[in-house]
N, C-alpha and C positions, 0 to 999 in steps of 0.2 A: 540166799545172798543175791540172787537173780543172775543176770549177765554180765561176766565179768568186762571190765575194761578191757582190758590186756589179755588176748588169747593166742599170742602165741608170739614168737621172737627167734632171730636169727643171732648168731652169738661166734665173734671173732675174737682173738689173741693179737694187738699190736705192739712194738716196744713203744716207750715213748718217745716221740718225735724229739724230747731235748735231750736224752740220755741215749745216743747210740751207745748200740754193745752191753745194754742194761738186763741186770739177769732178773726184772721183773718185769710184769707185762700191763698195759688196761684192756680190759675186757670192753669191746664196744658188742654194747644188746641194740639189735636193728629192733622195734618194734613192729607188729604187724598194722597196729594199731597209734592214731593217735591222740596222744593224751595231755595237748596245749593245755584242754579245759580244767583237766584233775592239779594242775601246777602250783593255782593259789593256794587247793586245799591242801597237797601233800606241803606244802611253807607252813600252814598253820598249823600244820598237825607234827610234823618232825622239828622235834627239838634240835637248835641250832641253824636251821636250816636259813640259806639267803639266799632270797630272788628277785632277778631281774626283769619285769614283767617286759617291760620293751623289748627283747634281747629273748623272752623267752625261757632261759634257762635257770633253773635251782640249783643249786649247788650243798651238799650236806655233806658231812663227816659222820660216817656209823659204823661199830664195830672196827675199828683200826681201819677204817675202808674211806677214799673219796668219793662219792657217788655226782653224777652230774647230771641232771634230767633236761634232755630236750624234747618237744614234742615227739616226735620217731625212733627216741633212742634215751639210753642212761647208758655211762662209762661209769666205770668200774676200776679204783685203783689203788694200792698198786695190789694185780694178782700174782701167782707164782706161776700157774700152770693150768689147763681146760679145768684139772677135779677139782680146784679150789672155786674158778670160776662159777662154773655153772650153777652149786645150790646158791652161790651169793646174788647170781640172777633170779633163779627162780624164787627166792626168800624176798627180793628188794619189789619183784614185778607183785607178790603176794600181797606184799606192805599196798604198793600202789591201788591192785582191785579194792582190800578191803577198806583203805580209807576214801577211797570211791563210792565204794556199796554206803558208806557214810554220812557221805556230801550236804545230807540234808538236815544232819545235825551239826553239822561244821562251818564256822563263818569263816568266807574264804579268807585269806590276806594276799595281798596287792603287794605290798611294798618288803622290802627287805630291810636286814638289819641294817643300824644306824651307821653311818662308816665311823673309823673313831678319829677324836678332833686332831687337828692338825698341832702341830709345836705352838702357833702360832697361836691357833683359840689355846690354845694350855697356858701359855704367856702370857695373853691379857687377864687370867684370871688372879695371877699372880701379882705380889705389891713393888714389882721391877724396883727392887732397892739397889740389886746386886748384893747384897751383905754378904752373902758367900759364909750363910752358918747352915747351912744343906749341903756344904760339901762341894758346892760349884760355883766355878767361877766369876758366873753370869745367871740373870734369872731365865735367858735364853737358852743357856748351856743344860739347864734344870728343867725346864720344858720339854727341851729335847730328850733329855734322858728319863723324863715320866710319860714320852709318848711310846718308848719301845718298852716300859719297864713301869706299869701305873701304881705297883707297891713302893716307888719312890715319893710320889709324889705328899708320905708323911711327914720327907725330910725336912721340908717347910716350915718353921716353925712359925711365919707368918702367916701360911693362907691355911685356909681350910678347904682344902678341890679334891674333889673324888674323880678320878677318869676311869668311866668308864667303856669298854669296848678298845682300848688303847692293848695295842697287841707291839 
């Protein structure tokens, strides 16, 4: 596999800074190493993942876990306690060497995922009659409620719009 990236890491217990008095903790792993460069690839290679290339940092959801990768460091959340911590460090730093060792079958990606449209792109796709046979008010009110909720947006019996990445 040759030289790993990541040879070694420093590993603390914080609460999180908006949850005083929180009975779970995020793990911050110090890197000893940095791994600006491996960022695109770990994006293209972990499902789900979004990254901010200006900024730096990835951000992923794995195993009920948040992970956040910046060059000198991934947080880790939410843990219970150091035993939980630690193999979820050394399993995620693992992840990182081996699609490192990779790299040169992996095309990196740059960009992160697409944000989702706003009420407002949701609206223009719509035939703003107001008819209110979807249950709303307004084709506005309908928008809205298919940007927090995109399995509404069948209520429509006029448009045909799929949103997707609408959370």
């Amino acid at each position: 596999m040759g030289t790993p990236l990541v040879r070694g890491f420093d590993m603390r217990l914080a609460t999180p800074d908006c949850l005083p008095g929180a009975t779970h903790y995020r793990a911050d792993v110090a890197l000893h190493e940095d791994i600006a460069e491996a960022l695109p690839y770990l994006n293209a290679e972990l499902e789900g993942a979004d990254y901010n290339h200006a900024a730096r940092v990835l951000l992923w959801n794995g195993g009920g876990k948040r992970y956040a990768f910046r060059p000198r460091g991934i947080a880790i959340a939410p843990v219970r306690d150091r035993e939980e911590a630690d193999p979820l460090a050394r399993a995620i730093i693992r992840t990182v060497n081996e699609i490192w060792a990779r790299r040169d079958a992996i095309r990196p990606r740059f960009e992160g995922r697409r944000p989702p449209p706003t009420a407002l792109e949701i609206y223009r796709l719509l035939p703003r009659t107001n008819c209110r046979e979807c249950g709303f008010l307004s084709c506005m009110a309908f928008a809205t409620a298919v940007r927090s909720d995109p399995s509404k947006s069948a209520l429509c019996p006029h448009a045909a719009i799929t949103i997707e990445g609408a959370t």
